[in-house]
C-alpha positions in Angstrom: 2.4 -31.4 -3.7 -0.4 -29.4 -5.3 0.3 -30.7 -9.8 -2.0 -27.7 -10.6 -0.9 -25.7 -13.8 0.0 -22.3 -13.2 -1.8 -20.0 -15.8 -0.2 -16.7 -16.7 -1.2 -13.8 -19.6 0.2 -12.9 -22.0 1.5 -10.1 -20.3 3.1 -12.5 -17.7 0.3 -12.0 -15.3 -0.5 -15.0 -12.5 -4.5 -15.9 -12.8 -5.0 -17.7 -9.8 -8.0 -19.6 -8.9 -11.7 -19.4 -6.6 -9.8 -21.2 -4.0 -6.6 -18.9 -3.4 -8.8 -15.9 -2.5 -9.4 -17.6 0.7 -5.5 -17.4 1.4 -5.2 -14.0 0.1 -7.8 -13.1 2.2 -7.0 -14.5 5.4 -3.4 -12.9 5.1 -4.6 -9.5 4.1 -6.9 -9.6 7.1 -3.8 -9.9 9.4 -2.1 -7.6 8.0 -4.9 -5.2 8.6 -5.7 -5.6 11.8 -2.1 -5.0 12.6 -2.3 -2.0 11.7 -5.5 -1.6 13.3 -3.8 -2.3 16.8 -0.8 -0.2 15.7 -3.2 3.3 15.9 -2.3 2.8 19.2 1.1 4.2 19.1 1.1 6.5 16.9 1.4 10.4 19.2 3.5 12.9 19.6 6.8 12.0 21.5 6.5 8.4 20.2 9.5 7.0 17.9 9.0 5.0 14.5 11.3 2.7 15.7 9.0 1.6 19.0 6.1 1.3 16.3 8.2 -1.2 14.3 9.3 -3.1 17.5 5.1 -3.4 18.7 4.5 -4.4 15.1 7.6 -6.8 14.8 6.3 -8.5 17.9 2.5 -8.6 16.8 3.7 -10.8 13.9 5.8 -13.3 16.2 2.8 -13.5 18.5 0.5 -14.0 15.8 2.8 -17.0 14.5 2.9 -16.0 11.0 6.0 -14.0 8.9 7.4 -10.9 8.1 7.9 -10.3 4.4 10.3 -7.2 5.0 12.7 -8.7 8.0 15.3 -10.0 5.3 14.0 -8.9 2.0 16.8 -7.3 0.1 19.0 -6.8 3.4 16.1 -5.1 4.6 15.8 -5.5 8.9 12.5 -3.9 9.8 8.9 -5.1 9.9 7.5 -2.6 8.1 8.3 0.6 6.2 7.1 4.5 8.0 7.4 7.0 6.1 6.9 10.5 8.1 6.0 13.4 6.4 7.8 14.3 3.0 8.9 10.6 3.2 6.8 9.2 -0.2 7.9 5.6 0.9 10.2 3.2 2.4 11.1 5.2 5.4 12.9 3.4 8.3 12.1 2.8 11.5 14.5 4.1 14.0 14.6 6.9 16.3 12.9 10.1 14.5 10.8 10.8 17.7 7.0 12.2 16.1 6.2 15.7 16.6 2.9 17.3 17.1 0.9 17.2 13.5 3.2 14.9 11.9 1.4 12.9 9.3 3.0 9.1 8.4 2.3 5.9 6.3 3.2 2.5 7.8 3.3 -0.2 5.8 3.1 -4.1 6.7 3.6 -7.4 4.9 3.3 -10.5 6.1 3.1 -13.6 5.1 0.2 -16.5 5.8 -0.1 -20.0 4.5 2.2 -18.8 1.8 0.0 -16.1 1.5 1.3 -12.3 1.1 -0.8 -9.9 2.5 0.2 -5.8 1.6 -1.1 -2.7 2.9 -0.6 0.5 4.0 -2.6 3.7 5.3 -1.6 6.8 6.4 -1.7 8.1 10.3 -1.1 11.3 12.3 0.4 12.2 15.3 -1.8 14.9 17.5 -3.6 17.3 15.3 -3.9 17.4 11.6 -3.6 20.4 10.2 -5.9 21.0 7.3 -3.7 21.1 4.3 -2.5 17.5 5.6 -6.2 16.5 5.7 -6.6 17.9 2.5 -3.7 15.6 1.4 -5.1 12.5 3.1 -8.3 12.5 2.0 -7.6 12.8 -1.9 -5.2 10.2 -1.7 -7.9 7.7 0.1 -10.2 8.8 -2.6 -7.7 8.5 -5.1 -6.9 5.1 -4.0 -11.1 4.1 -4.0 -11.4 5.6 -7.5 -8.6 3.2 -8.8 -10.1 0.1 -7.2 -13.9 1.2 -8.7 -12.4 0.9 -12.0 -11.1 -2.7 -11.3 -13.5 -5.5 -13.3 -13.0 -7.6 -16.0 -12.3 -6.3 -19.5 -11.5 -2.9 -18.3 -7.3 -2.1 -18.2 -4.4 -1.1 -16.0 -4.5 2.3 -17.6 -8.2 2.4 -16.8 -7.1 2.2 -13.3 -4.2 4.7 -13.7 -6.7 7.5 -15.5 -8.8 7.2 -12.6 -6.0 7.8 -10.2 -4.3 10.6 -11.9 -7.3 13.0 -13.3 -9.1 13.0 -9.3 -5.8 13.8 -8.0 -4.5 16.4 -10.1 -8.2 17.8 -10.2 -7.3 18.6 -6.8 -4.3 20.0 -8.1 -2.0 17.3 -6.2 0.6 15.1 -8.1 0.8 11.4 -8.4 4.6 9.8 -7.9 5.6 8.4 -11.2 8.7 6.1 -9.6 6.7 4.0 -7.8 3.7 1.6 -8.4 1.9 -1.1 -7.7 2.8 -5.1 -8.4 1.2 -8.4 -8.8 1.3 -10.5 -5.3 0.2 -13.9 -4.3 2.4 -16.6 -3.3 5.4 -13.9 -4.2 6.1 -10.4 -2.7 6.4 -8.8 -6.1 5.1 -9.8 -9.8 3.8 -9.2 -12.3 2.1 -6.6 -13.3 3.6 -3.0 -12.5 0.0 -1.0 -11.5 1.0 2.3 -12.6 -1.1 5.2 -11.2 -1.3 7.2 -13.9 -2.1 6.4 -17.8 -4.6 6.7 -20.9 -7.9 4.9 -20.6 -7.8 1.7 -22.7 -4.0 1.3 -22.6 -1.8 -1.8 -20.7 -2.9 -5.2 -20.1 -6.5 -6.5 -19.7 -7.6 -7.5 -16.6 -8.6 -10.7 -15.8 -10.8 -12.8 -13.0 -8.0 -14.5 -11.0 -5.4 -12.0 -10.9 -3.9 -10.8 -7.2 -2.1 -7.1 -7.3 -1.9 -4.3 -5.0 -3.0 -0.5 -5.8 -0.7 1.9 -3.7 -1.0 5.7 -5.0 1.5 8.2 -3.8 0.0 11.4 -3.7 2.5 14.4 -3.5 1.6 18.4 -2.1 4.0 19.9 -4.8 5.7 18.1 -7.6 5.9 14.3 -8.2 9.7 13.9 -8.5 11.5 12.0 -5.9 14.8 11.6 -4.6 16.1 8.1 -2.6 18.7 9.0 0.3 21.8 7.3 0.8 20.3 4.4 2.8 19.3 3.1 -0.7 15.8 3.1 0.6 14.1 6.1 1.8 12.4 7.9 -0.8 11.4 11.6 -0.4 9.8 14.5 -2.3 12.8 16.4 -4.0 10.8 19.8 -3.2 10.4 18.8 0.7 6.3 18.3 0.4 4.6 16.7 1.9 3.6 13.2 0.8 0.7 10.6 1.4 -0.1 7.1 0.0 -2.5 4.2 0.9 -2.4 0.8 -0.4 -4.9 -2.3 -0.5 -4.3 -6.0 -2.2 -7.1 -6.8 -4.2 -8.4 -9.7 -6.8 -10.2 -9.4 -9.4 -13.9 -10.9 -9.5 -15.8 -12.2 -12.0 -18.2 -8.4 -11.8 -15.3 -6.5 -9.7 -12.7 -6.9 -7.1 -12.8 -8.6 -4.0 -9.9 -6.0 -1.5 -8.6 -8.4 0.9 -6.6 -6.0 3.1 -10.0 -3.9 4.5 -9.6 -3.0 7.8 -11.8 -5.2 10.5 -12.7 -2.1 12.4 -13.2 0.2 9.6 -10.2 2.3 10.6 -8.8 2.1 7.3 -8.9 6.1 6.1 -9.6 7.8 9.7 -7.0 6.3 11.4 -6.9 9.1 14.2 -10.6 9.1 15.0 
C-alpha cells in the first residue's frame, strides 16, 4: 500500500508526482491509438453504434477498462457525437451520411490510470465550412495547451481559447469544460475555455487535467435531449471539439494522449 501523502492546492487541485506521468502516459497512449485504429470505420453507410462495438472490443482485447461502460448508468465505450451533437452523443444506429463530421471520445483506464481524449472525424468528403470548423477548433485546442506552464493560470488558458476562436468568428460552449484526471475520471479543477488573463487558480508542476474546447458554427448555447446525455447546439450548428490529457512540467506540459501515428487533427487523410 503505497503511505505517500497526497498533496492538493489550495484550490483543491491533486499535484501528483515525477513518477505518475509514466502511468498517465502509458494510459493516454492507449487511449490514442484506439482511436488511431478506429479511423478505420468511420464512412458513409457505417453506424456509431458498430464504431462503439470495434472500440468496446479493442479495450477487452487490450486487457485494460472502460471508464464510460457503467459510469453514471452510462453502457457505451465511448461517447460520438455527429454533427450538431457538441458532446455525449450515443452510439446506436444513426447510420453516417456522406460529409458527416463526428467527435469520438474514449476513456480508459490503465494501472489505475485514466487516459481521456477525443478528436474529431468525417465521413466521405468534408465540406469546407466543416474544415473550417475543424481546424480552428484543433488550433484552438493547441493555443490553450501553449499557454500551459507553471505560474501562468486557468484563465490564461481560457483567454487563449476563446479570443483565436471567436477571431474566427466561431463560439466556445460555455456548459462544458475540462476537469482534473489521474487516478479519478473527474476532479478538480473545472478548465474553463474561456476567461480573463491572470484570473483562476495557478498552475502547478504535478497537476493532471484535460483541455477539451467545444467549438460551435453559430451560437454557444446548448440544449441536452431527453436521454439526459446528448448535448446539442440549440441553433442546429454544427459543432466540433478535441480533447488531450496533459501534466504540467516543470517549463511546460508533457500531453500524454498524442496520437502514435500523428493522426491526431487529420483524421481522414
Amino acid at each position: 500500500m503505497d503511505d505517500t501523502p497526497i498533496r492538493t492546492t489550495r484550490d483543491g487541485i491533486r499535484i501528483y508526482d515525477a513518477a505518475d506521468f509514466a502511468g498517465m502516459r502509458d494510459a493516454g497512449q492507449v487511449a490514442a491509438e484506439i482511436l488511431d485504429q478506429a479511423a478505420a470505420l468511420v464512412k458513409p453507410g457505417a453506424t456509431t453504434a458498430e464504431i462503439d462495438d470495434f472500440i468496446r472490443e479493442e479495450i477487452v482485447r487490450r486487457g485494460v477498462v472502460s471508464a464510460t461502460i457503467g459510469y453514471k448508468g452510462y453502457q457505451h465505450a465511448s461517447c460520438i457525437s455527429v454533427n450538431h451533437v457538441v458532446c455525449h452523443g450515443i452510439p446506436g444506429g444513426k447510420v453516417l451520411a456522406d460529409g458527416d463530421i463526428l467527435n469520438i471520445d474514449v476513456t480508459v483506464i490503465v494501472g489505475g490510470w485514466y487516459g481521456d481524449t477525443s478528436r474529431m472525424y468525417v465521413a466521405g468528403t468534408l465540406s469546407r465550412k466543416a474544415e473550417r470548423l475543424v481546424e480552428v477548433t484543433h488550433e484552438a485546442l493547441m493555443r490553450g495547451i501553449a499557454a500551459v506552464k507553471p505560474g501562468a493560470t486557468f484563465g490564461d488558458i481560457g483567454h487563449a481559447i476563446q479570443t483565436y476562436v471567436e477571431a474566427n468568428r466561431m463560439s466556445v460552449v460555455r456548459d462544458f469544460c475540462g476537469h482534473g484526471l489521474g487516478r479519478v475520471f473527474h476532479a478538480p479543477p473545472n478548465v474553463l475555455h474561456y476567461g480573463r488573463p491572470r484570473t483562476g487558480p495557478v498552475l502547478e508542476e504535478g497537476m493532471f487535467f484535460t483541455i477539451e474546447p467545444m467549438v460551435n458554427l453559430g451560437r454557444p448555447e446548448t440544449k441536452i435531449l431527453a436521454d439526459d446525455w446528448t448535448a446539442v447546439t440549440r441553433d442546429k450548428s454544427l459543432s466540433a471539439q478535441y480533447e488531450h490529457s496533459i501534466g504540467v512540467t516543470a517549463t511546460g506540459c508533457e500531453i500524454f494522449t498524442l496520437s502514435p501515428s500523428g493522426k491526431f487533427f487529420r483524421t481522414w487523410e
